[in-house]
C-alpha positions in Angstrom: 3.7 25.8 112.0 2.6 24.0 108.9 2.5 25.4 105.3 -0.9 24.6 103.3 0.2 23.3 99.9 -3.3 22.3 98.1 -4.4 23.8 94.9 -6.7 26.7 95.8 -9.2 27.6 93.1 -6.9 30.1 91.8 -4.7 27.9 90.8 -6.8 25.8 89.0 -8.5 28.8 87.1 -5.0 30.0 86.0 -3.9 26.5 84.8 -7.5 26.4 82.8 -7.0 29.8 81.7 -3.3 28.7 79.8 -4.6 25.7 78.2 -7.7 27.1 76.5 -5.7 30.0 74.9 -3.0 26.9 73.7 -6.0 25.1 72.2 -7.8 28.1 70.8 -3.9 29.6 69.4 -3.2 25.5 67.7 -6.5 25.8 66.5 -6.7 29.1 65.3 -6.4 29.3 61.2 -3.5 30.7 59.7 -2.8 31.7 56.5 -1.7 29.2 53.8 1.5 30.3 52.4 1.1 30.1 48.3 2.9 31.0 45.5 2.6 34.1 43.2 3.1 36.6 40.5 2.2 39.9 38.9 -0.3 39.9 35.8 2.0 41.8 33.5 2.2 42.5 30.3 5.0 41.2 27.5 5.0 38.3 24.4 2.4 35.8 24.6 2.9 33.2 21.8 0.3 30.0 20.7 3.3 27.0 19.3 3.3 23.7 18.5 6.5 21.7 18.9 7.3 18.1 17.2 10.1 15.5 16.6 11.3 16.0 13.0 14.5 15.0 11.4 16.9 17.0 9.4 17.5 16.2 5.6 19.3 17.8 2.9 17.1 18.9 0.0 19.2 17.8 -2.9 20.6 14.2 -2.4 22.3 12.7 -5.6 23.0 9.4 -5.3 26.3 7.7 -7.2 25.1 4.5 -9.1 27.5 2.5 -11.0 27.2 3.4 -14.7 28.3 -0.6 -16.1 28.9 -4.0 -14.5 32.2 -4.8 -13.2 35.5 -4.4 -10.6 35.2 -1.7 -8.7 38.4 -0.6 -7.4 38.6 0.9 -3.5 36.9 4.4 -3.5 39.2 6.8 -2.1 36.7 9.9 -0.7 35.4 9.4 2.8 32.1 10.8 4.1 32.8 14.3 5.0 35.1 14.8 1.9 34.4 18.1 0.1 33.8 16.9 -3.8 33.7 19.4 -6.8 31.0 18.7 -9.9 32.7 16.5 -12.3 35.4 14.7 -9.9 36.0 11.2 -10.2 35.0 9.7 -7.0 34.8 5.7 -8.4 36.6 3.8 -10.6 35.0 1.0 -12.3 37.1 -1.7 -14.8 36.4 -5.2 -16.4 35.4 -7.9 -14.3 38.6 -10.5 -13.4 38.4 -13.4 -16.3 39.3 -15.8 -12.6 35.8 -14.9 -12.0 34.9 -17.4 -14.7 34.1 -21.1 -13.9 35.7 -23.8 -15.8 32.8 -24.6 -17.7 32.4 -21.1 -18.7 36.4 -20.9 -19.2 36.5 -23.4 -21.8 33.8 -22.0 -23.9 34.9 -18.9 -23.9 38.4 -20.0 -25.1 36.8 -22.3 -27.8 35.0 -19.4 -29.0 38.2 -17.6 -29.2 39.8 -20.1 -31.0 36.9 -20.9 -34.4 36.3 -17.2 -34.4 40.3 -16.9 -35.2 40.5 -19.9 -37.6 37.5 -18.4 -39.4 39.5 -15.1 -39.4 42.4 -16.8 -41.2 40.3 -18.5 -43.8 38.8 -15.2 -44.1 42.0 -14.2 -44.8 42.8 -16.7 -46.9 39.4 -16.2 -49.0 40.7 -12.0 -49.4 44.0 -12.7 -50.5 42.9 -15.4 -53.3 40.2 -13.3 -54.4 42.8 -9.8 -54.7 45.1 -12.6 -56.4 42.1 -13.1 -59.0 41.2 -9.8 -59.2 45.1 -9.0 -60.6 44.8 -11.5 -63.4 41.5 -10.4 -64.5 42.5 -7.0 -65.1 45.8 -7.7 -66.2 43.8 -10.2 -69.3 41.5 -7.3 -69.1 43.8 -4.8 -69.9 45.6 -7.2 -72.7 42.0 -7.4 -74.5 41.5 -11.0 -73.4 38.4 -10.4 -70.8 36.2 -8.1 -70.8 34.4 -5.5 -68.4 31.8 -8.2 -66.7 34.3 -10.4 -65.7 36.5 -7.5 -63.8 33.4 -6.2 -62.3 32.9 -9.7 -60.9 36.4 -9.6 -59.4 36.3 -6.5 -57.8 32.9 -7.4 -56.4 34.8 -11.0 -55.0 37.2 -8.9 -53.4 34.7 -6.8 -51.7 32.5 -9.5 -50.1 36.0 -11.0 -49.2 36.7 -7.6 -47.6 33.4 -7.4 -45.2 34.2 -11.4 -44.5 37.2 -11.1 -43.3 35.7 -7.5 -41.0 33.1 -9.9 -40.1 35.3 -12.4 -38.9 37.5 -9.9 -37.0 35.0 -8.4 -34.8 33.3 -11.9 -33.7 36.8 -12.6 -33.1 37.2 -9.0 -30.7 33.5 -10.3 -29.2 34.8 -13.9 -28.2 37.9 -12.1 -26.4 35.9 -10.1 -24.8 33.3 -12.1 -23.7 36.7 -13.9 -22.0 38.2 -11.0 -21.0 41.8 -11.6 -22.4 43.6 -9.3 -22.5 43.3 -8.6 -26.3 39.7 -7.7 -25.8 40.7 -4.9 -23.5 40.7 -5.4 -19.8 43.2 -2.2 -19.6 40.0 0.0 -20.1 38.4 1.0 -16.8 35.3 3.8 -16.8 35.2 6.7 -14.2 31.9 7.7 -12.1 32.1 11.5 -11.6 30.5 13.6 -9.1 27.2 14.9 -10.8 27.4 18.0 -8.2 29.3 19.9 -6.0 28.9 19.1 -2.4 30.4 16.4 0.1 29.7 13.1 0.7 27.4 12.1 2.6 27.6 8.2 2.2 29.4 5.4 1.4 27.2 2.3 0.1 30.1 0.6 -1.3 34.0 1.3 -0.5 36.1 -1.9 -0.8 37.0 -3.5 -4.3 34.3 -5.8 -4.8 32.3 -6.5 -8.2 29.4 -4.8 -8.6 26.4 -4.8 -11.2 25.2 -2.1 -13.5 23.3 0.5 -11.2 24.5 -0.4 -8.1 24.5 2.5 -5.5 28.2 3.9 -4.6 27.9 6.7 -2.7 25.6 10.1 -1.9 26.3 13.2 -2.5 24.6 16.7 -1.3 25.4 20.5 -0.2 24.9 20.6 3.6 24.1 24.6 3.2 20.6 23.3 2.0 19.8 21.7 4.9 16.2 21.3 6.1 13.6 19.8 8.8 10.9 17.7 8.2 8.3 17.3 10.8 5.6 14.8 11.5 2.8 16.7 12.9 -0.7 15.7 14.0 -3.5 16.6 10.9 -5.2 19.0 13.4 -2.2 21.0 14.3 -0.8 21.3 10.7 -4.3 22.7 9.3 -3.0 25.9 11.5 0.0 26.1 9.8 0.8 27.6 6.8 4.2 28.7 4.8 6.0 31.6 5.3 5.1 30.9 9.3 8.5 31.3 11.9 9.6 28.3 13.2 12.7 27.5 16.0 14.7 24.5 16.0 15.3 23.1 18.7 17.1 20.2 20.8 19.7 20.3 18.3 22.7 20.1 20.5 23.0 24.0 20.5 22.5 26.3 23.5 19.9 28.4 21.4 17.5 27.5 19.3 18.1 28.1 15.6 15.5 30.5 13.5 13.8 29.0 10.3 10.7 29.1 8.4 7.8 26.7 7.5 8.5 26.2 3.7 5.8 23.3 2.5 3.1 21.6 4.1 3.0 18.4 2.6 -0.9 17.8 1.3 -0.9 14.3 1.9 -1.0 13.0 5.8 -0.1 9.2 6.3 -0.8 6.9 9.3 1.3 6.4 12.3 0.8 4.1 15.4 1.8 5.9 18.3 4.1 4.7 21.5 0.6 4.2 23.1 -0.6 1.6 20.2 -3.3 4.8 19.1 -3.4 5.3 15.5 -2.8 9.0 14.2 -3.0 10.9 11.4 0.2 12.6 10.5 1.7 15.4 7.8 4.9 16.1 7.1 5.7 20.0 7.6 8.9 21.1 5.9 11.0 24.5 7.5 13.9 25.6 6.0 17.1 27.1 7.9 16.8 30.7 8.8 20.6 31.1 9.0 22.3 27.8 8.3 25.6 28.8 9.3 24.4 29.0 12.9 24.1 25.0 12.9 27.6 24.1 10.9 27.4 20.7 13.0 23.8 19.5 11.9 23.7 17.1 8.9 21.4 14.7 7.2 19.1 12.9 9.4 20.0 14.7 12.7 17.3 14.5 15.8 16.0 17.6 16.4 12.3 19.3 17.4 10.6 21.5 15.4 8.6 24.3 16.9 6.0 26.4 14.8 4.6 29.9 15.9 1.1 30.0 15.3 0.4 33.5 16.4 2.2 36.0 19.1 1.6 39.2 20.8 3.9 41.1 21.8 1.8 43.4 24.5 -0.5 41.3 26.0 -2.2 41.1 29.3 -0.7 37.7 30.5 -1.3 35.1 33.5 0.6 32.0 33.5 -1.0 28.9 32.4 -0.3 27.6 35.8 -2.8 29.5 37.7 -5.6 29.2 35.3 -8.4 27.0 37.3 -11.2 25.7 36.3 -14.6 27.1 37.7 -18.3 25.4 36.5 -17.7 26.0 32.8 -15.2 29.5 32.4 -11.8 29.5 34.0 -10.6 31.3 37.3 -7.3 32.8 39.1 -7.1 32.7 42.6 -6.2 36.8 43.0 -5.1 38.4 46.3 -7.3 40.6 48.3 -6.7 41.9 51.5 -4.8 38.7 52.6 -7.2 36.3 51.6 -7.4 34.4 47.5 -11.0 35.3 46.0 -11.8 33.2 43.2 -12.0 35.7 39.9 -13.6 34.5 36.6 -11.4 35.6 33.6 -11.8 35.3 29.5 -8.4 34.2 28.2 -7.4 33.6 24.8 -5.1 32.6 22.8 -1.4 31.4 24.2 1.5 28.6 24.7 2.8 26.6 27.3 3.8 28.9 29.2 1.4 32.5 29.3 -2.2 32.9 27.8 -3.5 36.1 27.1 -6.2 37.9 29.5 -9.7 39.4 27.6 -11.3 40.6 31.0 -12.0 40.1 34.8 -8.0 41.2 35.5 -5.6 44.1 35.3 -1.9 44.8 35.1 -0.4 44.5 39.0 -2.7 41.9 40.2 -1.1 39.7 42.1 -2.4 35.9 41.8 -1.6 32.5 42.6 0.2 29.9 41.0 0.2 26.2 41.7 -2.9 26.6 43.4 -3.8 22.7 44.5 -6.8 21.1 45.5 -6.3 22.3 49.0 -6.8 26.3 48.5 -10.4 27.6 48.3 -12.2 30.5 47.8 -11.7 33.1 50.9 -8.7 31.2 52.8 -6.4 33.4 54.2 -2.9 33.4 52.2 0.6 34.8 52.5 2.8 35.2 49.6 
């Protein structure tokens, strides 16, 4: 007895049957799985942030007072300086300094102005020697009052020669700088303030010139940021507004306030070659003992508050779309993301605040992409 083994219609029906519901199920749309959040309400904030640089607002800087040696300055940056501590001492410039040109002058100087000294000397003792005999004759009867006044007035221009002579004698010395025309004395630069220092222009013995810069001094507890911000975003600004300092090197950011907005903006070419217009906004130090490390000319950014509210309806700015000419959230509805027109305002980088077309408990999308439309079927 044989077995029939061909496909009855059944068979075939059932078979058809499976692979049309595996088409129609690998087919069949399912919903897009998206990302999202609650509207809620909390702080939405409008801020600015910039690359500034940290300055002290008094910097005195150290000049030498006279020409000469400077011997090796003995503060470090970092030392802690009272006002009127010597920090620099300056002396005569070394006489081995002096070509031999210069040399030989200098000691033929030395030598006339000391042989006119002597005959200066000379000149006072002969004329005091006169003057005695004058009066002595004077006193006998044998000259009279004209010829003693002449005398003593001899005496006298003998007097101022001989003074003359002496100090073009001191010049010529120290024009040489022997030591008779006083090498020994050395001048001391004090610190004008109390502070530390912040800089050293100048430590090793060297010979420097009148006005040379030595050092800097200034009181980190005045510390303060200057930064450059774009003309547009600094016409926002105004003193007195909060500020928070940031990328310092801290874990939080340090409180200050904006304290001058400079008037003047100045150009500067950007890392993209695009000239811009840029002003200098000054915020001081909220607490400055909360950044002991920072000191002049530290890196750090600069963020100003324009405006904040501290209740406000919120979306994030990452779910904000852009639909004709108003913006748009994607807002869940029964399983599926309807497009909803909203009026936002004001806000930062992270929330803007919601006028209309949403309420608390919403939920919405974020990230939505160029792949989720209006009506698609979503799960959170």
């Amino acid at each position: 007895m044989k077995l029939n083994l061909k496909p009855g219609p059944v068979l075939w029906a059932s078979a058809a049957l499976i692979l049309a519901v595996a088409l129609i199920w690998m087919i069949w749309p399912r919903p897009k799985a998206v990302e999202t959040v609650i509207v809620d309400r909390g702080l939405v904030q409008q801020d600015i942030v910039d690359e500034g640089r940290t300055r002290i607002h008094d910097v005195f800087a150290v000049a030498a007072p006279v020409a000469g040696q400077l011997q090796r300055i003995a503060v470090e940056a970092g030392d802690a300086v009272v006002r009127g501590q010597t920090v620099a001492i300056l002396g005569p410039a070394s006489p081995a300094l002096l070509d031999a040109r210069i040399s030989a002058q200098s000691e033929a100087g030395i030598l006339a102005a000391a042989a006119a000294l002597r005959s200066a000397d000379a000149d006072l003792a002969l004329a005091r020697h006169n003057r005695d005999r004058v009066r002595i004759l004077f006193d006998r009867g044998y000259a009279s009052q004209a010829a003693l006044d002449t005398a003593n007035a001899t005496v006298d221009a003998a007097l101022a020669m001989r003074l003359s002579r002496q100090a073009a004698l001191k010049q010529a010395q120290v024009a040489a700088g022997t030591p008779e025309g006083g090498t020994g004395v050395t001048t001391a630069v004090k610190s004008p303030v109390a502070g530390r220092v912040l800089q050293l222009f100048q430590q090793s013995e060297t010979v420097v010139p009148a006005g040379a810069p030595l050092l800097t001094i200034g009181d980190p507890a005045q510390i303060e940021i200057v930064a450059e911000f774009l003309s547009q975003d600094a016409v926002l600004m105004k003193p007195g507004d909060e500020a928070l300092v940031e990328g310092w090197g801290g874990a939080t950011p340090i409180p200050a306030r904006i304290s001058r907005i400079e008037p003047y903006a100045h150009t500067k070419v950007s890392a993209l070659g695009v000239e811009e217009q840029r002003v200098n906004v000054i915020a001081r130090l909220s607490h400055p003992e909360q950044a002991p490390a920072l000191g002049h000319g530290f890196r750090v950014d600069l963020r100003v508050i324009i405006s904040k509210q501290a209740n406000a309806l919120r979306v994030p700015v990452d779910s904000l779309v852009r639909s004709g000419d108003r913006w748009a959230v994607f807002r869940l509805i029964d399983g599926k993301a309807m497009l909803t027109p909203v009026e936002i305002s004001s806000g930062g980088d992270r929330y803007r605040s919601v006028q209309s077309g949403l309420k608390a408990g919403d939920r919405i999308v974020i990230f939505p992409g160029d792949t989720l439309h209006p009506g698609d079927s979503v799960r959170p």
